[in-house]
N, C-alpha and C positions, 0 to 999 in steps of 0.2 A: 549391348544387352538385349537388344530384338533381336526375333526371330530369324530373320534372313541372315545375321549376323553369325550365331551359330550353325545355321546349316553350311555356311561358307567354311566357317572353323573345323566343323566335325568332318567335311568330305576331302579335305587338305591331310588332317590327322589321320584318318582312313586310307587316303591312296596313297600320300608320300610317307607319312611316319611309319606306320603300319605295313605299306604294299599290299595292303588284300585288293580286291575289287567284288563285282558281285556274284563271280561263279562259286566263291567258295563258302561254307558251312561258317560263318562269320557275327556269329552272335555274340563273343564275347569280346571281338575285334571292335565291331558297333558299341557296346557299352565303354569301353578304352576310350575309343573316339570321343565320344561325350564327356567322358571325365576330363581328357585333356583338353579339350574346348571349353568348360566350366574352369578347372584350375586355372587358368592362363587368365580368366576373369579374378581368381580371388590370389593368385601371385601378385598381381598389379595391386592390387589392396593390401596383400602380405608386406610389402615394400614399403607400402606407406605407412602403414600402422608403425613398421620398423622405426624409422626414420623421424617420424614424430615422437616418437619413447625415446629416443638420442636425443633431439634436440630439446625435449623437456628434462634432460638431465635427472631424471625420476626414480620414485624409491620402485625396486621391482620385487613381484613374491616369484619363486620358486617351486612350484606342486609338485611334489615326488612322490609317487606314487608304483607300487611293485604291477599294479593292477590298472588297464584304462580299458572297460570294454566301451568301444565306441560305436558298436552295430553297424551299419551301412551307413553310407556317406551322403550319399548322390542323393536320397529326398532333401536330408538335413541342408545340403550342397544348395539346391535349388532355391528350398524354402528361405534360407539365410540372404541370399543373395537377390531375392523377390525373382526371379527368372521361371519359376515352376512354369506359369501359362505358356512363357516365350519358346520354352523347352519343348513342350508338348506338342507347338505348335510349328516349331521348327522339324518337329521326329514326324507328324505324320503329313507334312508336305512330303516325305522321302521315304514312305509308307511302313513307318518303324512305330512301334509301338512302345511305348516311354515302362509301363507295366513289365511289360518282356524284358527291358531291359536292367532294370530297379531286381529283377529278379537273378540277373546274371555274378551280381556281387555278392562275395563272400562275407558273412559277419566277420568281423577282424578279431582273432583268435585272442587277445589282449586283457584277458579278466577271465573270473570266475563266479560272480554271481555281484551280489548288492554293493561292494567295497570299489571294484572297478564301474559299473555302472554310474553310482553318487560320483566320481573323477569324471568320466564322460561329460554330466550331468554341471557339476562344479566349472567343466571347463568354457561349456557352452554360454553360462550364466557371466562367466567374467571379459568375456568377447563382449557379450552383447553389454556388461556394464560400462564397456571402453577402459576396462582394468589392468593395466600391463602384469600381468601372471604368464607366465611359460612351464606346459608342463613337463616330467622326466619320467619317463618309463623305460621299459625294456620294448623290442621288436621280436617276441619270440617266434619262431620258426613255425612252429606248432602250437596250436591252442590247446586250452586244458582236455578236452578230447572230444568228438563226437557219439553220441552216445544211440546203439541201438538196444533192442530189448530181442531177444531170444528167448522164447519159451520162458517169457514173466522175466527172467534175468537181465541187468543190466550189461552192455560188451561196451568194452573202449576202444573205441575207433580213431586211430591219429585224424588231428583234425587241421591239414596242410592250408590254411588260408592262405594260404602265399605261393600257392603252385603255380598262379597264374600272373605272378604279382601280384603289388599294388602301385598302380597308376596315381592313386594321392598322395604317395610320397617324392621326395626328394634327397637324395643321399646328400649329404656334406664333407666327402673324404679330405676336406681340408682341413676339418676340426677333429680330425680320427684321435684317439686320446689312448695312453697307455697304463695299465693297470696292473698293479703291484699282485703277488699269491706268494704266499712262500718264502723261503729265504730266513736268515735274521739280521738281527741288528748289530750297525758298530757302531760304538761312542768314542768320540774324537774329539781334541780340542784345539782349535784353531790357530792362528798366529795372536791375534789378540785373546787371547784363553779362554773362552768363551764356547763350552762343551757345544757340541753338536753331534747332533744324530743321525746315522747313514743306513737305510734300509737294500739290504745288500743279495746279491746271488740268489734273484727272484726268478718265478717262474711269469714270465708278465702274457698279459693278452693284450689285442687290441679292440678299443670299443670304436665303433663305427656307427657315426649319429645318422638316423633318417630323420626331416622334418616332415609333418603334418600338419596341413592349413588346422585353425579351428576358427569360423566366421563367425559374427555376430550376427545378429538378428537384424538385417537391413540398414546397417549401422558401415561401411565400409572398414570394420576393424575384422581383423583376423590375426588371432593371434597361432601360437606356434605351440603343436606337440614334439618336443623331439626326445626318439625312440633310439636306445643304444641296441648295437648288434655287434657279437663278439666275433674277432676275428684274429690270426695267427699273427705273431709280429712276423712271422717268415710263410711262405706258404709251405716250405717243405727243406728241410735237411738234403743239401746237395751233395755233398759229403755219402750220405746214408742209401742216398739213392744210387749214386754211379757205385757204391760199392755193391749195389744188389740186394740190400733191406728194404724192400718198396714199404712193408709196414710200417716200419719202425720212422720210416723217411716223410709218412705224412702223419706220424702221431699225434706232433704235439700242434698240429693245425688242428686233428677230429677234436682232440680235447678244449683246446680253448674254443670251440663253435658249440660244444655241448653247453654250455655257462647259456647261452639264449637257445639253445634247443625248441624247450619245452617248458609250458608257464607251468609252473607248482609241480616243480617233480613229487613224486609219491616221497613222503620222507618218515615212512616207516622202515626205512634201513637206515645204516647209518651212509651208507653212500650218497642217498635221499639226502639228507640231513645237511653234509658237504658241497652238495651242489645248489640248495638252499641257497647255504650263508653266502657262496659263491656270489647268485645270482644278487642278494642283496648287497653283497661290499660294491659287484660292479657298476651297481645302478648309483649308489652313491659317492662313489669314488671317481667314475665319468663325468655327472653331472657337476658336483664340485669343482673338479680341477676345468671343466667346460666354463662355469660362471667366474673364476680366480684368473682364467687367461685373458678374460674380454674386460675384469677390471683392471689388471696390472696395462693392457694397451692402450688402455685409456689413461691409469692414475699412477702408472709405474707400481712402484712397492709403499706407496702409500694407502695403510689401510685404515686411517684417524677416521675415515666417514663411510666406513664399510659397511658398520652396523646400522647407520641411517638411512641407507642405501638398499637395504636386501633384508629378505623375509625366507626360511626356508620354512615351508608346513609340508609336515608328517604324514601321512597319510596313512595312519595307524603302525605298527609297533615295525613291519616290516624295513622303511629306508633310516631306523636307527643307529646303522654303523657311518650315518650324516656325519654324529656328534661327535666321535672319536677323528673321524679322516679328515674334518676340518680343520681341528686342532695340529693334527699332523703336516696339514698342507701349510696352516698358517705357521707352523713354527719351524720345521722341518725342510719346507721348501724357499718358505719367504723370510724366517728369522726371526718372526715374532716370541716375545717371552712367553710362559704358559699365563702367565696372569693377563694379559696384553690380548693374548690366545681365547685365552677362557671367556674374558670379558664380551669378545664379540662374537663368539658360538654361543653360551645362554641368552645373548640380545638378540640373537637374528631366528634361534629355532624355536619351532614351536611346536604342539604333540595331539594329534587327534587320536586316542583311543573310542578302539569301534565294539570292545567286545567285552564281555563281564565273564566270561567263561575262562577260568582261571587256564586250562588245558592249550586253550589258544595266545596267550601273552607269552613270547617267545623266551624259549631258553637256550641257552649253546654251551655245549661242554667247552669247558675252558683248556682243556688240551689239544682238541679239535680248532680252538680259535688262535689257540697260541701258535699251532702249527702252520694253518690257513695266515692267518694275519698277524703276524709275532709283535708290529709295530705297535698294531690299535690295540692289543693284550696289555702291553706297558701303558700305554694311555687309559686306558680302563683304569687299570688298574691306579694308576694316582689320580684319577675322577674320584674314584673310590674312596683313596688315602683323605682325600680332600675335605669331600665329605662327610666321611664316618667323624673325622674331628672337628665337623659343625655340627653334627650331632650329639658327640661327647660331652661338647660345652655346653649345648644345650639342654640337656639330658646331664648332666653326669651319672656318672657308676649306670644306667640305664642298660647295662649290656645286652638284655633279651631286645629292646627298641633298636639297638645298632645289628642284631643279629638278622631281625626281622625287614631292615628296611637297604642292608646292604644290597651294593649292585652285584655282590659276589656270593651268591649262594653256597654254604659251606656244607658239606657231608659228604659219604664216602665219593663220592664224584662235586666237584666246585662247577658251578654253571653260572656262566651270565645271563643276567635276567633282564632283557633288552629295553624292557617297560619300565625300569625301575630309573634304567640309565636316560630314556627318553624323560621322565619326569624332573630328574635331577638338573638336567641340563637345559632343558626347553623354557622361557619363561612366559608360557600361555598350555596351557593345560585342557582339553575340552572332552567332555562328551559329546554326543549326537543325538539326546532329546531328552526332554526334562529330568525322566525318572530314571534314565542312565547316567545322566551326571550326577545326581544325587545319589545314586549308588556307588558310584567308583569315590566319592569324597565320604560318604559313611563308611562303606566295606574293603572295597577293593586296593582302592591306594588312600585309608582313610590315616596312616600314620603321617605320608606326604602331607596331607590337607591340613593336621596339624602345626607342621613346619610351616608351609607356603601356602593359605588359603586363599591370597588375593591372587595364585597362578592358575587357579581353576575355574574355568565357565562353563556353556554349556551353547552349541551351535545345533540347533533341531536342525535336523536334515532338510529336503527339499527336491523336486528333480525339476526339469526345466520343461516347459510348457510348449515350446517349441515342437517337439520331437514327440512328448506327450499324450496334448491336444493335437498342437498346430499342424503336425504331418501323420500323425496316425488315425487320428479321427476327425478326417475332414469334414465329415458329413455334421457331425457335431457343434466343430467349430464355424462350420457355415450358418448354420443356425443360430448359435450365439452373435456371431458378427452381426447378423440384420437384424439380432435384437439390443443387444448394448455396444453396439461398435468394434472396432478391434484391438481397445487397446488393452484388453487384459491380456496380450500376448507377452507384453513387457510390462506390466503390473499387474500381475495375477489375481490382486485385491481388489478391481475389476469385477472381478465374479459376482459380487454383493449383488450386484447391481439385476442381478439375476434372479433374487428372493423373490422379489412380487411377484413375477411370472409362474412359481409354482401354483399359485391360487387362481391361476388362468385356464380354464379349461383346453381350452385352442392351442396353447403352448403348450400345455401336456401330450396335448395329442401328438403336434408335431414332434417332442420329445420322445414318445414313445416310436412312432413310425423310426426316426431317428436308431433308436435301442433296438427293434428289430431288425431293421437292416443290416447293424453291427451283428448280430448276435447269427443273422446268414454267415457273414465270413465265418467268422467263429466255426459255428457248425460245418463248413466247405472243409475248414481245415483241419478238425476232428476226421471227417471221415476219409480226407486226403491221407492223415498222417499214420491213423488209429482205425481204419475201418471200423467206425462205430457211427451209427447214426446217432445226432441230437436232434431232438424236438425243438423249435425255436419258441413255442408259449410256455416254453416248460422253465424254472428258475435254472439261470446256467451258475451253477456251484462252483466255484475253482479258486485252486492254492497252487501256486506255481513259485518255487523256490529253492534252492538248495536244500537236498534230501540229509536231514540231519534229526537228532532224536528229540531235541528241542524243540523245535519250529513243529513239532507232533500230526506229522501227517497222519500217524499210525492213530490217533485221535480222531482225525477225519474218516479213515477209512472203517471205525469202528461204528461211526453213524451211517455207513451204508450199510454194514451188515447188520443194525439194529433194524432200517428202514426194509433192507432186505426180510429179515425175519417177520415183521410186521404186513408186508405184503405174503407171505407163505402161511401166516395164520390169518389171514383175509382182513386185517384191520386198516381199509384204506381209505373208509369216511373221511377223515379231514386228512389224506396225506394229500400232499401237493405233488403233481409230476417235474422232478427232480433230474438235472444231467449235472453229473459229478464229475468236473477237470483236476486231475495231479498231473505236476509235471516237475521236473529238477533232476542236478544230476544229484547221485553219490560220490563222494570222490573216493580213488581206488582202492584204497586198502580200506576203508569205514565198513566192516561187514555187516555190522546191524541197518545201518542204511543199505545197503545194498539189499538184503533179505525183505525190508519194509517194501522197497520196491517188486519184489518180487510177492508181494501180500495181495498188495494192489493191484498187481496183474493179473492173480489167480481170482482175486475178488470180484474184478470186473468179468473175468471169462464166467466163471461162476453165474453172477448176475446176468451180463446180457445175454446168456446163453439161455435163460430159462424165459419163457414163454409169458406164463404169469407177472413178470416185471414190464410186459412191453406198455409203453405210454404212460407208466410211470415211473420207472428209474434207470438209470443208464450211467455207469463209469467207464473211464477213460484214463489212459496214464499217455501221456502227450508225450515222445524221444524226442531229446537233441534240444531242449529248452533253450532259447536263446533269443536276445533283443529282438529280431526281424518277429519271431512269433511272438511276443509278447506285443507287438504293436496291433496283431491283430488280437490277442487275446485278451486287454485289457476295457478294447471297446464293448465287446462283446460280452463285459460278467453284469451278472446280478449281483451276486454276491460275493464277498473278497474273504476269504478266511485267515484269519491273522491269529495262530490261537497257540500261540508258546506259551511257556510254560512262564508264567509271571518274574521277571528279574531276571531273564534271560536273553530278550532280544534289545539290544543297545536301541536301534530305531526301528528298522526297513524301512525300505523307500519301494516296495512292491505296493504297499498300505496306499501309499499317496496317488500313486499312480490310477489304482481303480480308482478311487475317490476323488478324482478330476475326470474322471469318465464315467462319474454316476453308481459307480457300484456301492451297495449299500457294503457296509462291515458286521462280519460276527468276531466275536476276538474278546482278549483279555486284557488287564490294565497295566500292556505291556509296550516296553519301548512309545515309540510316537501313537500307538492306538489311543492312549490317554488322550493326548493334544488333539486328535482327530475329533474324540468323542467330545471335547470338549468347544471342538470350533462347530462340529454341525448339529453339536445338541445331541443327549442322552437318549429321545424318543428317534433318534433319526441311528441309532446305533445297535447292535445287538451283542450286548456286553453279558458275558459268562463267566463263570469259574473264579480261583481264590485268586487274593492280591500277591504280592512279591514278600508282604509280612506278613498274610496268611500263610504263605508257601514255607516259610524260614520257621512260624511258630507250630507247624502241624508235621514236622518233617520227622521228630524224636517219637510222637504216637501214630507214624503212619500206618497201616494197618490194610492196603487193598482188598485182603480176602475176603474182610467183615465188610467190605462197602461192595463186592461184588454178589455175596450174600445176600446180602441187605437188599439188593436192586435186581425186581426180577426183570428188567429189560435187559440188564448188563449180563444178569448169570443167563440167559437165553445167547447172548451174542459170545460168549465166551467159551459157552455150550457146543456151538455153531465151529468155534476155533478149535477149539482142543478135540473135538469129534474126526478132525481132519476133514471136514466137508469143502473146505476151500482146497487141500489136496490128496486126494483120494491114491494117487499115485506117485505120491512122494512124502511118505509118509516120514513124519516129524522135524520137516523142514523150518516149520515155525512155531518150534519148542523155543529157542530162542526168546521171540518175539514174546512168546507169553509167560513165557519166565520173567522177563521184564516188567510184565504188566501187574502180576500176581510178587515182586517184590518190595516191600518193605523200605531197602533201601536203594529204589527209582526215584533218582533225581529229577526225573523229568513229572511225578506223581501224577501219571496218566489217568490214572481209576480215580483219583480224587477228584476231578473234576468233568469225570463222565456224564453224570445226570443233569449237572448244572448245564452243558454244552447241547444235550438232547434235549432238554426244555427248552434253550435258548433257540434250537432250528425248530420248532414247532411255532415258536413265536415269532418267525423267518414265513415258515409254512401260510400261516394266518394271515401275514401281511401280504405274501404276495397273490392273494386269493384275491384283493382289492386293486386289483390293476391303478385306478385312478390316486389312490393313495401310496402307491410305491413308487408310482413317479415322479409321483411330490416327493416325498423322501429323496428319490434318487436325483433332482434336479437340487434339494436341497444341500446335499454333499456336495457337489461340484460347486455351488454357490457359495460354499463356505473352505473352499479348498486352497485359499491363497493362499494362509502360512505356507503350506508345502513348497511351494516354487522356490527351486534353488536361489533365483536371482533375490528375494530374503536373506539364505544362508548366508552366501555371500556376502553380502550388504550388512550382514553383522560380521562376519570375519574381520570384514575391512575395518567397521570403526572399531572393531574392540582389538582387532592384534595386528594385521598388515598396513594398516594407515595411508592407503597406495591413494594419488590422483586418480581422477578420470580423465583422461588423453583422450580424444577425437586425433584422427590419422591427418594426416596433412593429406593434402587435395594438390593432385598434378599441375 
């Protein structure tokens, strides 16, 4: 693990693995080198962690998840392994630079925003608990996209992280698995009479595992991501080809590679839609029959302690065709009865719903699933049978409560309602932060709650401090360490210990020095990305998140043109000098997000383009949003804006992330903002706008015309809109937008809580006017930021549904 140690390892990896030497352009050869030099440290540790999870004969969970964005490896790599100094110090005896390097890796294209991130996040936290969890994803080809902006517009740009490889994987074509599509059923009955079922005349693919170290926190465990990648059971029709169909002879290889292509096909077609369900049967289908081989070599076909043995968690509504393909495997391949079946598929699954947005709980046409997967259709479908007649009993004549709660949605098209079947079947149920489980047990899934209220809890998010603090904000975390030591890295609750130092002058100071210096990269990488200069005394404003109508960035961007206005009629007495960060994508077919995004751009061109706003306002729309920036843009905020629309955001874990780097919050009492506000105190928070049953009771007399009326700051900024002043030569591109705004029935009721959110940034303005006093604030969030840390979430998982040991890896 010293230095000389590594420079041996990487100049071995460089000349013999590689063949480069130093005449050639070899920057991404030198980063290779390093990873292989590091892995070879944490395979030796993979090994062991293995091997001691066998010999403790141990219950394991399963994390299946459609989504794992993991950002860059090689800090997390270092930091996990304590080698950072040895590294740095290995790279510039050989006069490489660790920086240039760290820069040469691709983000891993493997997610889309906050769902894969908390996976990331989740998996890091169970490594370093010594948790034996393994997680299942997909390897897609391509990530959800790279995103440029052209004249204000979003472009999707394929986004190939894997052009150049990845060096942190490891294929495993020994465990290559094969996956059913298509076809139908025969029912046949045995020599002993004993019906069985044969899924027959399929179209199969093949899933091709990569593993993925994930290390602990100095802890010698590392556990294992392993990523399916779809591939042909033949490479090519030889038959097709020597007859001269070169097309037709590599068909059905391009098609079974498309299934991992691309994360989140657009599934506003129905082709979209297809390769969807595709991508999720595969992931759950590989995974399964991957866990069912490593137990039958171990236990044969005995499956009496399967259930005590194994946890599979949900990772929201997506790896729900788990619940049917289990059943299938266990009765279909191994002979289990459905009851025998059933019994250890509701004991071993369990269901993380992430979202209250009824639009987003998956449906699939049932003709489209019967086609796709004709087996799991029949298996649904007596889930169903099963069901509705514990319902009946329970209920009787109740038929509107059977109508309403089935997993089979009935009308002119029948659709399975994938959320309904996760609830049914799962026997642990959660949200992701207080006032999100309390909403899916009143609203959402409130007839299940009925049934089954002891299957629903409630697991507040968390993200992991490691990655966070410990490798994004070092300067931060150096500072903390020489004041309370370092062990809030793995007890987050640590931080406490951090209060009295707000009341310390000297500490502040150094805190502040600290926030500036952060708040340089920040601005390096505004004017890098977005040609726009930030002031760095000025409050850095920023919301960075997937661009959706919810999350109301369109809310934020109406406070610049309120503050805009405000500087053009010279009222700038108490304005504070303001740099306003958006950033997120849209995804491809969302055209009202798209259009937001292009608001924002015109608003910023607008704004920094005029004279009168210099020194004191400045907007920026950040492209290509993603972990590596957000490592720098987290350290760097004042302010975190959290401001959906009440009963709308399940948790985020954007929220947590500033708020362990000090940034104060503005936001609403939505998802974890509540718990936030509530861990670092009301006066340390800037809460705005109505509640979630404000929202629900004001929804029947909404009325925005008479409240933009009513508000001459709103009718002046609306003025500004509808004048076309933001586009003077594209005229009524953002009729849309305020058609939205100016309706009645806006689910998102943006004008409702306009004034509230302008008084609330004035009382933003006011505070950060007292330099010494926003410190204190901002050292007091981070001090109070412990719930947040994943390795909590976890640590409730475990006792309340996984029940897993903690293993320590056996020692060479």
């Amino acid at each position: 693990m010293d230095a000389d140690s590594i420079v041996d390892d990487f100049r071995r990896y460089f000349s013999h693995t590689l063949g480069r030497d130093e005449s050639a352009d070899t920057s991404h050869q030198m980063y290779a080198s390093l990873v292989l030099s590091l892995r070879d440290r944490l395979v030796e540790r993979w090994r062991n962690t293995r091997l001691a999870y066998q010999e403790a004969n141990c219950k394991h969970t399963y994390y299946l998840s459609l989504e794992f964005l993991m950002g860059r490896a090689l800090g997390n790599a270092m930091l996990n392994l304590d080698v950072d100094a040895a590294t740095a110090d290995a790279l510039r005896t050989m006069g490489v630079e660790l920086e240039a390097l760290v820069e040469q890796e691709h983000d891993a294209g493997l997610g889309n925003g906050g769902l894969g991130r908390l996976a990331a996040c989740f998996l890091d936290s169970c490594a370093t608990l010594q948790l034996p969890v393994t997680g299942y994803g997909i390897r897609y080809e391509y990530g959800m996209f790279r995103q440029k902006i052209d004249n204000g517009n979003q472009l999707e740009v394929p986004d190939h992280w894997l052009r150049d490889g990845n060096p942190w994987e490891i294929e495993r074509p020994e465990y290559a698995t094969r996956i059913k599509f298509g076809g139908h059923t025969e029912f046949i009955t045995d020599q002993s009479g004993k019906m069985q079922v044969r899924w027959v005349d399929t179209r199969d693919v093949m899933a091709m595992p990569h593993d993925v170290p994930v290390p602990g926190y100095q802890n010698g465990t590392v556990n294992t991501l392993r990523l399916w990648r779809a591939a042909a059971t033949e490479e090519f029709d030889l038959s097709e080809f020597n007859a001269g169909s070169y097309t037709e002879a590599v068909a059905a290889k391009n098609a079974a590679e498309h299934i991992t292509m691309v994360l989140y096909p657009n599934d506003s077609s129905e082709n979209g839609k297809e390769l969807r369900l595709r991508q999720q049967y595969f992931l759950a289908s590989a995974s399964l029959q991957d866990i069912l081989r490593e137990w039958v070599k171990l236990h044969g076909n005995d499956f009496s302690q399967f259930a005590e043995k194994n946890c599979f968690q949900l990772n929201d509504t997506h790896p729900t065709c788990s619940v049917p393909e289990l059943m299938r495997l266990l009765m279909d391949e191994h002979g289990l009865s459905w009851s025998k079946a059933w019994t250890i598929t509701s004991r071993t699954m369990a269901y993380t719903n992430h979202t209250l947005l009824p639009e987003a709980l998956e449906k699939w046409n049932v003709n489209m699933f019967r086609r796709l997967l004709p087996r799991l259709m029949e298996i649904v479908c007596e889930i169903n049978a099963h069901f509705l007649s514990e319902i009946a009993l329970r209920y009787p004549g109740d038929t509107d409560r059977q109508r309403r709660m089935s997993i089979i949605e009935e009308g002119d098209q029948q659709y399975v309602r994938m959320a309904y079947l996760a609830v049914v079947a799962c026997h642990s149920v959660n949200g992701v932060a207080a006032l999100h489980s309390e909403l899916l047990q009143q609203h959402l899934l409130h007839d299940f709650y009925e049934v089954w209220p002891k299957k629903f809890n409630n697991k507040t998010n968390g993200v992991t401090p490691r990655r966070w603090m410990a490798w994004s904000n070092p300067t931060m975390s150096k500072l903390i360490n020489q004041t309370i030591g370092e062990g809030w890295i793995t007890d987050l609750s640590q931080l406490q210990k951090l209060k009295p130092y707000a009341d310390d002058a000297a500490f502040r100071a150094e805190w502040h020095q600290v926030k500036q210096a952060n708040k340089q990269r920040l601005a390096d990488l505004v004017l890098q990305d977005c040609d726009v200069d930030f002031d760095t005394h000025a409050i850095f404003d920023v919301q960075v998140k997937r661009i959706h109508e919810y999350k109301r960035q369109l809310l934020n961007v109406l406070h610049v043109i309120h503050l805009y206005d405000r500087i053009k009629r010279g009222d700038t007495a108490d304005l504070t000098p303001r740099c306003v960060l958006i950033g997120g994508k849209a995804a491809p077919g969302y055209m009202m997000a798209k259009r937001i995004i292009k608001l924002v751009n015109a608003v910023a061109r607008v704004v920094n383009g005029d004279p009168a706003t210099a020194g004191l306002l400045r907007l920026a729309f950040l492209p290509d949003y993603r972990v590596s920036a957000m490592e720098i843009i987290c350290p760097g905020t004042d302010l975190s804006e959290q401001v959906s629309t009440a009963g709308k955001e399940a948790s985020g874990t954007g929220n947590m992330k500033f708020m362990m780097n000090g940034a104060l919050t503005i936001g609403t009492l939505d998802g974890a903002n509540i718990e936030i506000r509530e861990e670092a105190g009301a006066e340390n928070f800037f809460l705005f706008g109505l509640t979630a049953e404000e929202v629900d009771a004001n929804r029947a007399s909404y009325n925005p015309g008479a409240i933009i009326e009513g508000d001459e700051d709103f009718k002046r900024v609306m003025g500004l809109l509808t004048s076309g002043n933001f586009n003077l030569f594209e005229p009524g591109i953002f009729d849309p937008i305020i058609h939205s705004i100016y309706s009645s029935n806006d689910p998102w009721m943006t004008a409702a809580d306009f004034r509230s959110y302008i008084d609330a940034q004035r009382r933003v303005d006011q505070a950060y006017r007292n330099r010494d006093e926003w410190t204190r604030m901002s050292i007091i969030n981070t001090a109070t930021s412990g719930k947040f840390s994943s390795d909590r979430t976890i640590m409730d998982y475990n006792r309340e549904v996984w029940k897993l040991p903690q293993v320590a890896p056996k020692q060479p």
